[in-house]
C-alpha positions as CSV (number, residue, x, y, z in Angstrom):
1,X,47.2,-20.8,9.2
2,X,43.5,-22.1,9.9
3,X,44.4,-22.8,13.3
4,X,45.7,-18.8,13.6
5,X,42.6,-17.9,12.2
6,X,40.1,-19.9,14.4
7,X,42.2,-18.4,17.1
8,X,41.9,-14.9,16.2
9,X,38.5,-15.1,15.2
10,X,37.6,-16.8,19.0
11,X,39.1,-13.9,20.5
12,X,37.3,-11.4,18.7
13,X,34.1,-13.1,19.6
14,X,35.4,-13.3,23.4
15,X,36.1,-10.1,23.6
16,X,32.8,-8.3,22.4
17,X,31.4,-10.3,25.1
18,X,29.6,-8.6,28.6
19,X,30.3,-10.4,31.3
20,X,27.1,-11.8,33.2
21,X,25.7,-10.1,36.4
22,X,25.0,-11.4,39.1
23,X,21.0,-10.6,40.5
24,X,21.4,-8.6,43.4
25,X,17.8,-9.1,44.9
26,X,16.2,-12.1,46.4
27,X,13.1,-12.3,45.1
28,X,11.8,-14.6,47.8
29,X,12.0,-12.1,50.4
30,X,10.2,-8.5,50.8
31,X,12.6,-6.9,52.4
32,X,16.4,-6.2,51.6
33,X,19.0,-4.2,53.3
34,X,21.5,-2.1,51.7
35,X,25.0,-2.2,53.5
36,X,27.4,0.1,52.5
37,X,30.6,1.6,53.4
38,X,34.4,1.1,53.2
39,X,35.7,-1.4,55.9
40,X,32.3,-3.7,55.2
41,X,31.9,-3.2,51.0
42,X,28.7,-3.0,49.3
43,X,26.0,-5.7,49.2
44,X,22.6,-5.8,49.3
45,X,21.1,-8.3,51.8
46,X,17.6,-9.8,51.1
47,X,16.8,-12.4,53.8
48,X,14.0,-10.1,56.0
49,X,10.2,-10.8,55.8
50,X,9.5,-7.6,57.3
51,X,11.1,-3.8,57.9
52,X,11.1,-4.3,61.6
53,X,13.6,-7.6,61.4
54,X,15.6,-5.6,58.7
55,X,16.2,-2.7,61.0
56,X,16.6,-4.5,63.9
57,X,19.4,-6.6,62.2
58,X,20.9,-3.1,60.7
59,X,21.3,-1.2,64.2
60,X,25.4,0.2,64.4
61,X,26.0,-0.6,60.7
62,X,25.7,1.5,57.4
63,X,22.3,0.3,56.7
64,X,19.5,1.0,55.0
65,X,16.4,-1.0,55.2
66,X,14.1,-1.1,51.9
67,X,10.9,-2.8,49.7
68,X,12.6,-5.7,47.5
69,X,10.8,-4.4,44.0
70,X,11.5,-7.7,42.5
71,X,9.8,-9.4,45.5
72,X,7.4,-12.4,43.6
73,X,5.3,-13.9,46.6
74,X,4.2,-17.9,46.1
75,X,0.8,-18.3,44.7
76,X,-0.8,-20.0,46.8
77,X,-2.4,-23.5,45.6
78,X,-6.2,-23.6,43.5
79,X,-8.5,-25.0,45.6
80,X,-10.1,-28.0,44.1
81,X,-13.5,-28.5,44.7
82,X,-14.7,-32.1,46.6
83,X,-16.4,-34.0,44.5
């Protein structure tokens, strides 16, 4: 009976679960490219460092080129002083 119980209660808490998304944008990149369309799916592709290599990459598909908003550029490292 405990076992039936531990059981139910399990799939109770499995099933008020969301399953996890995945992050669709890069953010190592600035640019991304939306391909969409039936015979190549949706995805978004963020591998471009500028709009130029984004467009160029996106000529004869259905494409669109944009600004990855979750784009977090590297800091770049203090300078420390000589001493």
């Amino acid at each position: 009976m405990r076992l039936l119980g531990a059981l139910l209660l399990a799939l109770g808490v499995l099933s008020m679960t969301r399953p996890a998304s995945a992050q669709m944008y890069d953010p190592r990149y600035p640019v991304c490219m939306h391909v969409y369309g039936e015979l190549v799916g949706e995805r978004m592709d963020c591998v471009f460092t500028s709009l130029d290599q984004c467009q160029a990459s996106a000529v004869g598909m259905p494409a669109t080129c944009l600004v990855n908003p979750y784009y977090a550029p590297r800091s770049a490292r203090p300078h420390r002083p000589e001493r």
